[in-house]
N, C-alpha and C positions, 0 to 999 in steps of 0.2 A: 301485603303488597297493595299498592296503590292500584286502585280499579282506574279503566279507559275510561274517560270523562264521554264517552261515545253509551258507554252502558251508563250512564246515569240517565234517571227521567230528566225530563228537559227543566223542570222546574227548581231543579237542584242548582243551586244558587252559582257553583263556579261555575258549570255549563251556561247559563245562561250568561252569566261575564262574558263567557267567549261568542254567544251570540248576539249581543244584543247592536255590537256596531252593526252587521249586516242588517240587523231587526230596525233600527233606527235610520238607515239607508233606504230598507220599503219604503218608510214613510214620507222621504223627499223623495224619491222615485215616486210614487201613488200623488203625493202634492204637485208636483212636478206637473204629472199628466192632467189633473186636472184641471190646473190652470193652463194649460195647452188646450185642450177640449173648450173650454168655458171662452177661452179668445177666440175658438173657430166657432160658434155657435151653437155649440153641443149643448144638449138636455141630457143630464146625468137619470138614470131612471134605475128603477130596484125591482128589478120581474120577482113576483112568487119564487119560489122551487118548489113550491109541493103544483104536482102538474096530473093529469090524465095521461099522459103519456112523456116518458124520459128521453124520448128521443125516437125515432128509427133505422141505426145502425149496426149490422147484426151483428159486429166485434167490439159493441160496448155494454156494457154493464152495469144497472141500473140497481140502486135501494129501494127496494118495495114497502109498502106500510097502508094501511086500513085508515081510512078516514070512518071514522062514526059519525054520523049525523043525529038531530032528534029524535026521529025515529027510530033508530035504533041499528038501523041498516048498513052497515062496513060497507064500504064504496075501496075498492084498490085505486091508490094512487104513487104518484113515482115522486122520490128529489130527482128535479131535472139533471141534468148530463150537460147541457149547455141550456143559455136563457134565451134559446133564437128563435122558439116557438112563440113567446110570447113578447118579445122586443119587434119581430115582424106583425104580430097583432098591430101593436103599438103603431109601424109605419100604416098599416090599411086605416088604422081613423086617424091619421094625417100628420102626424110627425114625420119629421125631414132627416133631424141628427140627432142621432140618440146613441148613449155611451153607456156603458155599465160596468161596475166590477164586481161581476154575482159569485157568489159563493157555488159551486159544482160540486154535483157526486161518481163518481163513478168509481164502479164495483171489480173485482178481481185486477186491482194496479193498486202496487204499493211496491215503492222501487227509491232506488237515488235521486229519480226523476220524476217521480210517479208518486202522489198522497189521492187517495181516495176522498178526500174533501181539500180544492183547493179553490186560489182565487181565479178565475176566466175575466180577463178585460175585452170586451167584446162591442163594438162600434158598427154605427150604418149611415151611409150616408145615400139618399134618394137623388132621381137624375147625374148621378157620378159613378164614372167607371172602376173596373176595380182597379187599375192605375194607379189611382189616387193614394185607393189604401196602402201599396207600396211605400209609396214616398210618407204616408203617416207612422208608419212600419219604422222607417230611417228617423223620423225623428223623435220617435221613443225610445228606441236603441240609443241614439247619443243622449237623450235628455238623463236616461238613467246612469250612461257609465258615468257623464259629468254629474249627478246629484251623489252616487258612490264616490265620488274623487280618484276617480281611475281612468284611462285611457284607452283601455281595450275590454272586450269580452272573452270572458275569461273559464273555462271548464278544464278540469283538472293539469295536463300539461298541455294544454290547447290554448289558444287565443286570438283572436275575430277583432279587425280594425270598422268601428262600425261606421265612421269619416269615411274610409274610403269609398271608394265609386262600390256598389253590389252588383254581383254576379247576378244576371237572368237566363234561366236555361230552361227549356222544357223539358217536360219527364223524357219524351221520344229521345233527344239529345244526348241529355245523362246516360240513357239506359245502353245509346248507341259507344258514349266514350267509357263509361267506364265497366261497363260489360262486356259489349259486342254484341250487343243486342237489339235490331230492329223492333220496335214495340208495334208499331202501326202497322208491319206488316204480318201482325196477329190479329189485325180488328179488318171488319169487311169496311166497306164505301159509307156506310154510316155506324159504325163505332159497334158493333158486335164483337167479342171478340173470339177468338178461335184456341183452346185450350192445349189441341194437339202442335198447333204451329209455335206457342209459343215453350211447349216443353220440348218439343226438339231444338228450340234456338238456345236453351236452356242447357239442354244435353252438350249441346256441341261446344259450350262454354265454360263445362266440367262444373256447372251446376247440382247440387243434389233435390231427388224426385222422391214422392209422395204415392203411392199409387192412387187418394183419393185428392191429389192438388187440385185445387178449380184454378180457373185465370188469373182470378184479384188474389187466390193465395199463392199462386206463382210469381205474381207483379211483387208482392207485398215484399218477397222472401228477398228479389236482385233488387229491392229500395234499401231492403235493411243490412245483407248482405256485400251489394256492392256498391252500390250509389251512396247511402248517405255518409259511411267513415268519411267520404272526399265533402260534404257541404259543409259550407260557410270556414273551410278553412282559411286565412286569412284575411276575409272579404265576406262579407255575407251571402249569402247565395237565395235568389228567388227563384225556387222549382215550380213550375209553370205549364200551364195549357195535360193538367191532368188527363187520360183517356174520359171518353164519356162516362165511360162502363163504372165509371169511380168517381163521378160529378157529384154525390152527394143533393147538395142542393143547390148546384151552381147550373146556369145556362149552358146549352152550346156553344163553343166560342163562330163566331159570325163567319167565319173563314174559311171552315174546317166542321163539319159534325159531327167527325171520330173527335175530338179533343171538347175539355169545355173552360169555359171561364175560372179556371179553380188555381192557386198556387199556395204554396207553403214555403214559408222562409225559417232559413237554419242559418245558427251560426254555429261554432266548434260542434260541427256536426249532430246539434240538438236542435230538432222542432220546432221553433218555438210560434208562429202563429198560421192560420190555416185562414185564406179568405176565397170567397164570393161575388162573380156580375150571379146575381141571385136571378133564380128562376120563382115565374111570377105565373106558373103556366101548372095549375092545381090537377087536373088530368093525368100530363106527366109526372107529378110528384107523389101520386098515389103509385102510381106502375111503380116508381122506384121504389118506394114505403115497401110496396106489397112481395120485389124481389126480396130485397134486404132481410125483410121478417120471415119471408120461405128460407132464404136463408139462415139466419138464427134458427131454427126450427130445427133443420137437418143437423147443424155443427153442434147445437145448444140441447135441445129440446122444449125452447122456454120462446114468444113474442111477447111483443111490448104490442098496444092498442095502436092503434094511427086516432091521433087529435084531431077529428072531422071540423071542430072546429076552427083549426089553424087551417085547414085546408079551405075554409070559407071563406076565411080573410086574406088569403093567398090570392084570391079570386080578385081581391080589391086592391092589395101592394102594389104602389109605383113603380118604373123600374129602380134600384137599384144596387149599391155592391155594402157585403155588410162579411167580417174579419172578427175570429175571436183569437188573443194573444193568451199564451200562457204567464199570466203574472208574474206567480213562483218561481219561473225557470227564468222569466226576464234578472227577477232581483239575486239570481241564483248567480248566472253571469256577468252580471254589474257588480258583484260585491266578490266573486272568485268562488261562492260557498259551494261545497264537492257537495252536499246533501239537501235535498227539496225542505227538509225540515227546519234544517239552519238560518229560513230564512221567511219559515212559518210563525207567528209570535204565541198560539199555542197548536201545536202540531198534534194529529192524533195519534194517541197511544199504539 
């Protein structure tokens, strides 16, 4: 009996037949953007991946490895998780717009949608809001479905018009239509938020409970649960103005101190890029480093270092807003491929 062309290594020659249109579609989709970046004044740049530190987010997962030096002495070092420790170095000694499409690691994700090494296209742009990156957002989404030769974005029986006008909605909004769930009135007058307030709004929603849920694992559970199956169906959707508590590396938004400058856009209800009005305020970005890693600590048992040095240069970054897109899942959508690897040109084993 004929084996599932799904169980052969990828390098077995009819499987590859059958990937290679999508595989040859990255590459006008990747040429595509380049030459879009290079007309707006982008400097294409190649951060390291072997770093001091992979990041500090306590729900990512990081490859560890021993640097030896001459001496003899193993030094722990990490493949970065994203290049945005050392592409913001880059903005503090004076770069304005800088682009990259770095190769990432990240540890316990291997999924349809998920390779433990893939590509992150990741952009910054100094004195510009993160605004901007939206509309740069819209026209990578079209540049690629046009380089595919296709019309829409496309994930299994889903499909996302990326012409048309995109959906902007804030988390608060989402959680209110498609839950029933006040978010903001689980966080105090400056973004704290309140764990009990929000698992009774939870409860009352005929949500399921944890006895050890914290807040962000309670937020986490109605994004994946009830909010996201609805994004980007037919329209792209920009989820927007994140709680503080979940700002990562983004500022307060100006308006509001519970929320921050932070949004993630989906299409057929997949992910695909996560941006920044970047915060430039090192003080604050340890407090957050240092929750994060308490946290990994308790869930984990394992922290990543904080990179004192990125915290230096943090000191010295202009304002402004900087976006990492998922590649993979872009060329995933642009070509219809149901699998993250299909569209890998060698995927790992």
């Amino acid at each position: 009996m004929k084996a599932d062309k799904s169980d052969l290594p990828w390098w077995d020659a009819t499987r590859h037949a059958d990937r290679r249109p999508a595989l040859l579609a990255r590459n006008r989709i990747q040429a595509g953007i380049r030459g879009w970046l290079a007309a707006q004044d982008f400097i294409e740049v190649d951060p390291s991946a072997l770093q001091v530190s992979p990041g500090n987010e306590a729900h990512l997962h990081a490859f560890g490895t021993d640097a030896i030096g001459n001496d003899g002495v193993p030094r722990r070092m990490y493949l970065h998780t994203s290049p945005e420790f050392a592409m913001k170095k880059l903005l503090a000694a004076g770069e304005v717009r800088i682009a990259a499409f770095a190769h990432v690691w990240r540890n316990r994700e291997r999924g349809a949608r998920h390779s433990p090494e893939f590509t992150m296209l990741e952009w910054y742009r100094v004195g510009q809001g993160y605004e901007v990156l939206m509309a740069d957002c819209m026209d990578f989404l079209r540049l690629a479905v046009t380089a595919a030769g296709a019309t829409h974005l496309l994930y299994r029986d889903l499909a996302c018009d990326p012409f048309a006008e995109p959906e902007r909605l804030s988390v608060a909004d989402a959680f209110q239509r498609y839950a029933g769930i006040d978010l903001l009135a689980t966080v105090d007058a400056t973004g704290v938020p309140d764990a009990v307030a929000l698992a009774a709004q939870m409860a009352r929603a005929g949500m399921r409970l944890a006895d050890d849920d914290t807040w962000s694992d309670m937020l986490s559970r109605v994004l994946v649960e009830r909010v996201e199956p609805h994004l980007g169906m037919a329209c792209v959707t920009i989820l927007d103005r994140y709680p503080i508590a979940e700002a990562a590396l983004a500022r307060p938004a100006a308006d509001d101190p519970r929320v921050a400058e932070r949004f993630e856009l989906y299409a057929c209800g997949v992910e695909l890029a996560n941006g920044f009005g970047e915060l430039t305020n090192p003080a604050e970005q340890r407090i957050r480093f240092q929750a994060e890693m308490a946290e990994k600590s308790r869930v984990y048992g394992e922290t990543y270092p904080i990179d004192e040095d990125f915290l230096a240069a943090l000191a010295h970054m202009p304002d402004a807003s900087g976006i990492a897109m998922g590649f993979d899942r872009l060329v995933m959508l642009a070509t219809g491929a149901p699998n993250i690897d299909d569209v890998i040109w060698a995927p790992v084993g």
